[in-house]
Every structure is written in structure tokens, then in C-alpha cells.
N, C-alpha and C positions, 0 to 999 in steps of 0.2 A: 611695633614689631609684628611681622605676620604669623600668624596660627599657623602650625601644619592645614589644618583642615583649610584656610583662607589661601597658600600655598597652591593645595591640589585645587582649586579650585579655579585660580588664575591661569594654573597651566592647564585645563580643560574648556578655557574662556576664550579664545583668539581674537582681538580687534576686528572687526567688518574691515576689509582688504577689496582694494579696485584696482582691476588694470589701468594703468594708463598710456601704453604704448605697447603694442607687439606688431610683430612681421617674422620673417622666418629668422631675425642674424639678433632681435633685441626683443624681451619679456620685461614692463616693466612693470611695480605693482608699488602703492602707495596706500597706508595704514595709517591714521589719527588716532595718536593714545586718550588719554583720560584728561592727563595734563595740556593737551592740545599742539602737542608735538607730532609733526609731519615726518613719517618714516619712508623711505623709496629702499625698495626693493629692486636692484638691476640685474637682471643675467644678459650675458652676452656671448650669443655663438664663438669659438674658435673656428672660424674657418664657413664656409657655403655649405655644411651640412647639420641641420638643426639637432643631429640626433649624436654628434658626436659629444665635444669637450664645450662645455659652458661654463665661463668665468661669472661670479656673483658675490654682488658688491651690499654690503647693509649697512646705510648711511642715513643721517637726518636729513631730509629734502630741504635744498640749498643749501645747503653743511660749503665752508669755502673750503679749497684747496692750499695745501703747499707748494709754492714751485717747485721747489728743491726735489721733491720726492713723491710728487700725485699722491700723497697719503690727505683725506681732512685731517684739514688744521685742529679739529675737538675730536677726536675718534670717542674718549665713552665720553657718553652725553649729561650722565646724573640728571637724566629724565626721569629714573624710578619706572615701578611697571616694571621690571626688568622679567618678571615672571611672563606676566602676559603676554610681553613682546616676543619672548622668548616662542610661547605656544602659537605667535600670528605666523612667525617667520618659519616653525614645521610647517603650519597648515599651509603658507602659498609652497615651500616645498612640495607638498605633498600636492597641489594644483597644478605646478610648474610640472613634475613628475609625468602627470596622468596625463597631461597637456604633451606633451614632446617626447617622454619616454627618452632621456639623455644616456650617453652610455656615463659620462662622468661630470659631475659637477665640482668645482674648484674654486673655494677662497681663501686669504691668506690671513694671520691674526700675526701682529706686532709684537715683538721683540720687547716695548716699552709697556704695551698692555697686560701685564698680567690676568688681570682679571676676565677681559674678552676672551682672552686664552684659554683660560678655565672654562669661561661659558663655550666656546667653541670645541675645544676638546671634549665636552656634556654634550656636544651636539651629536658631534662622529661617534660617539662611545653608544648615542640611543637609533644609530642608524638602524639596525635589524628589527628593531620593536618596531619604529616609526614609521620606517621607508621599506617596508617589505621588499626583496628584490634587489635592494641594495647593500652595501656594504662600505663602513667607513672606512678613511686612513688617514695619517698624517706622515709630513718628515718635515725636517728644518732646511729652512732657508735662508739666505742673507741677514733677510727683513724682519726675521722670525719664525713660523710654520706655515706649511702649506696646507689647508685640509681638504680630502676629498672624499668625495660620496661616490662610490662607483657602483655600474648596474653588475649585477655577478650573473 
């Protein structure tokens, strides 16, 4: 079980993060936990203007697909780390950010997921500390919530 102090510490730690693909419409970044689990980080423009609405996706690199429903087929992973990953995924925020300056960024957390939910709804809730300039939200959707980070 982790220490608070073990805690804050994971979440001031973020994984070393690489780009591995960008252009003006795709940002994408790629993190290796501890456990040696490959994480991809994708945003992707809405539209020819990079500064508008970007969709962003957090998955395990090669995670397979559903047909039925483009969701992965494993959404939480029970990789653990969840602290640390937690603190990679502000920090390429926070890169992504300084990189593009979007007016909104936009991803969705599952209906079946409880827990991502939690952690996503922790995410929007630390927008103003984290992402100065920004501002979180959420509302529901089909699939479960939509959350967004917008610039104010």
C-alpha cells in the first residue's frame, strides 16, 4: 500500500514521454511505465485549424479495438502506476498546451468505467491549478461523459 508521502511523490514524478508523430491535424506521444507498459497519447485536430477543438485518446499502444463500438477491447489496464501515469498524462497536457495553445480539448470516459471516471473527473476538477488558462467541464453522453478542458 502506498504512503501519502510515496503518493505525492509519484504524482510529481511523470514518466520520460516522446513524441512520436505530429503535423498540424495529429499530436502523438508515447510513455513506458515501470512495469513496461507502452502508453500512447493521441490528440487529434477537429477540423484544419490546430488551434481549435482537439479530440484525445489515452490508451495502451496496440490496445486492440471493438468493432461494435471503437472503444479498446481492455480500457482500465490494472498496469498499477496509476499515480504516476496519472502525473505523465498533465505533463504532455501541459506540453500539448504550450505546443498549440487549443481553444478546447475533449475526451470521453465510459458509462462501464467507473473508476476512469473518477480518475477523469480528478482530472477536470485540477484543471485551474494545472492548466492555468484553462478551465474544466463535463456533461453525459450516450457512452457515458464527455470531459473538457477549455481555454477561458
Amino acid at each position: 500500500m502506498l504512503t501519502f508521502m510515496q503518493l505525492l511523490e509519484s504524482l510529481r514524478s511523470p514518466y520520460p514521454w516522446h513524441v512520436v508523430r505530429q503535423n498540424s491535424l495529429v499530436y502523438e506521444v508515447e510513455f513506458i511505465t515501470s512495469g513496461q507498459v507502452r502508453y500512447r497519447v493521441t490528440f487529434d485536430a477537429d477540423g484544419p485549424r490546430a488551434t481549435a477543438a482537439w479530440h484525445v485518446e489515452f490508451a495502451v499502444a496496440g490496445a486492440p479495438w471493438k468493432a461494435q463500438d471503437t472503444a479498446p477491447a481492455y480500457r482500465i489496464t490494472g498496469t498499477g502506476d496509476a499515480f504516476q501515469i496519472f502525473a505523465t498524462v498533465i505533463a504532455i497536457l501541459r506540453g500539448f498546451i504550450k505546443l498549440h495553445t487549443p481553444q478546447e480539448i475533449y475526451f470521453t470516459g465510459f458509462s462501464d468505467e467507473p473508476s476512469r471516471l473518477k480518475l477523469y473527473t480528478h482530472l477536470v476538477g485540477m484543471t485551474k491549478s494545472e492548466l492555468p488558462g484553462y478551465q474544466g467541464s463535463t456533461q453525459s453522453s450516450s457512452l457515458g461523459r464527455i470531459f473538457r478542458i477549455s481555454r477561458v
